[in-house]
N, C-alpha and C positions, 0 to 999 in steps of 0.2 A: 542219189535220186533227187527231185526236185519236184515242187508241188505245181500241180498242172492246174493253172487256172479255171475258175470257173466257164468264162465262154467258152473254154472248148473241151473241159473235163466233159463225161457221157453224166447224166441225172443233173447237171446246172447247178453243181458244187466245187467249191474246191476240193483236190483229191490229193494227198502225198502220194508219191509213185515211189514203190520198193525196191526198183531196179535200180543198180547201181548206173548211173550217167558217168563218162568220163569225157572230159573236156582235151581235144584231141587239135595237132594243125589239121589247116584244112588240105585234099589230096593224099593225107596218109591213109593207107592203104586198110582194108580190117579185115581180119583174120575170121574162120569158121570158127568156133567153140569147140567144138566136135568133130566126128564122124557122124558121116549119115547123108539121108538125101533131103532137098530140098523142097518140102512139103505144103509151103505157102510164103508168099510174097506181096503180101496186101500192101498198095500204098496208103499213106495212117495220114494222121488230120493232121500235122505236120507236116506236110508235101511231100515227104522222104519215105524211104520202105526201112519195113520189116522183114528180115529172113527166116523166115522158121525152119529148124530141121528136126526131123525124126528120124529114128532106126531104120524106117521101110516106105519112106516119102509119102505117106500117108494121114493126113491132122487126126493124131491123135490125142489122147486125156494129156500127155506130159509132152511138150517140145521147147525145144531151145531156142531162143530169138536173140538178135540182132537188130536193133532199133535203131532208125534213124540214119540209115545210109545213104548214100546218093551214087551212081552210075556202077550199081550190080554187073560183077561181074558171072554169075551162074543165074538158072532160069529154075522153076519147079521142076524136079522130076532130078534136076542134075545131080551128082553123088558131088561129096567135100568129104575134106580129111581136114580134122584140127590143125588151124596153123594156116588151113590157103586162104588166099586171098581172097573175097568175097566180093569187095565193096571199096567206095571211099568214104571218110569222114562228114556225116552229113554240115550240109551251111547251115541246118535250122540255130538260131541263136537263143541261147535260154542266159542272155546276161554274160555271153565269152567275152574276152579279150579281141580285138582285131585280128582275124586270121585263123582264129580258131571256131570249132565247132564241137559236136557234141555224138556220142554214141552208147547205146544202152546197151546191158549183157542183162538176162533174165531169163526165168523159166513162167512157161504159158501152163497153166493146169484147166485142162477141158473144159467145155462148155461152150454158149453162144452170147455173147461172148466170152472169150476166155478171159481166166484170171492172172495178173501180172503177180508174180511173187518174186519172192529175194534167194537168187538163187546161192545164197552164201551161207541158208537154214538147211544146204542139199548137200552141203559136203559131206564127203566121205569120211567117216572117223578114223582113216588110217591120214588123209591128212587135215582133217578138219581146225585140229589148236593151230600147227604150223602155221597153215596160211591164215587165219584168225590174227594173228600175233605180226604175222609179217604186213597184214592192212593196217594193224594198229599204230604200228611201230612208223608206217607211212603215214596217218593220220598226226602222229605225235611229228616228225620232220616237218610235214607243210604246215601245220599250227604253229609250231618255231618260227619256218623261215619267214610266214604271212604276220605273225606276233599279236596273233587271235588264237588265245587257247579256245574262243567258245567256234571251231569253223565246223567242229564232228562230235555227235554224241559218241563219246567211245561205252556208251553203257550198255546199247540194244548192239545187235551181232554187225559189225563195223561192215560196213559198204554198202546199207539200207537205211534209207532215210528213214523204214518203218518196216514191221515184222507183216504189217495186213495187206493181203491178198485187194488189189484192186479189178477192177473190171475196165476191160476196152479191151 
């Protein structure tokens, strides 16, 4: 995640966003999260969309997003399988290298608006330590190769900048 400045955070604060950001070239291609259909597609104060999917392509209390992409390849309404192709890497620049860009993974929990959460507080405990262990373990290699042990807190649940539910 990364802290969204105050001019464009929503209440005129700075705000940490819980959604894990991953810093991507730009053109490559993003996957659905899931199954499901494609329940809303807001373009967000970034210039770029969101995809949201639910079970029954309907905005309900729990949906899954996709933040920050650029030239969607599905519409609302369409169905996705985990793994297709959705989108490209959005341009919006949060401090990339040249070339690169930026995409979020997170879950929306109901409301108006909805809440941004960390969707790594959602795993499943059949594989919850695994993949816990296999961020971390990625955490501890880019700390190596960068030779900044301070670049990830490995103390709160590794892929969230922060465990609190934000708003937008």
């Amino acid at each position: 995640g990364f802290v969204i400045p105050a001019n464009s955070a929503s209440g005129g604060k700075d705000k940490a966003n819980p959604q894990p950001t991953f810093i991507l070239p730009l053109g490559m291609p993003v996957r659905s999260l899931v199954d499901g259909v494609v329940a809303n597609m807001p373009k967000v104060w970034s210039g770029d969309y969101s995809i949201q999917v639910s079970a029954n392509g309907k905005v309900e209390k729990w949906m899954y997003e996709t933040e920050h992409v650029i030239k969607p390849l599905v519409k609302v309404g369409d169905q996705v399988k985990a793994g297709q192709v959705i989108a490209e890497v959005s341009d919006y620049d949060r401090g990339t290298p040249a070339g690169f860009g930026i995409v979020e993974i997170g879950i929306l929990k109901g409301g108006n608006p909805p809440q941004h959460v960390c969707p790594f507080a959602y795993l499943d405990s059949s594989i919850k330590e695994e993949t816990l262990a296999k961020i971390k373990a990625f955490y501890m290699s880019w700390d190596e190769y960068r030779g900044d042990a301070a670049l990830y807190n490995e103390e709160s649940i590794p892929g969230c900048l922060t465990q609190n539910p934000i708003d937008g």
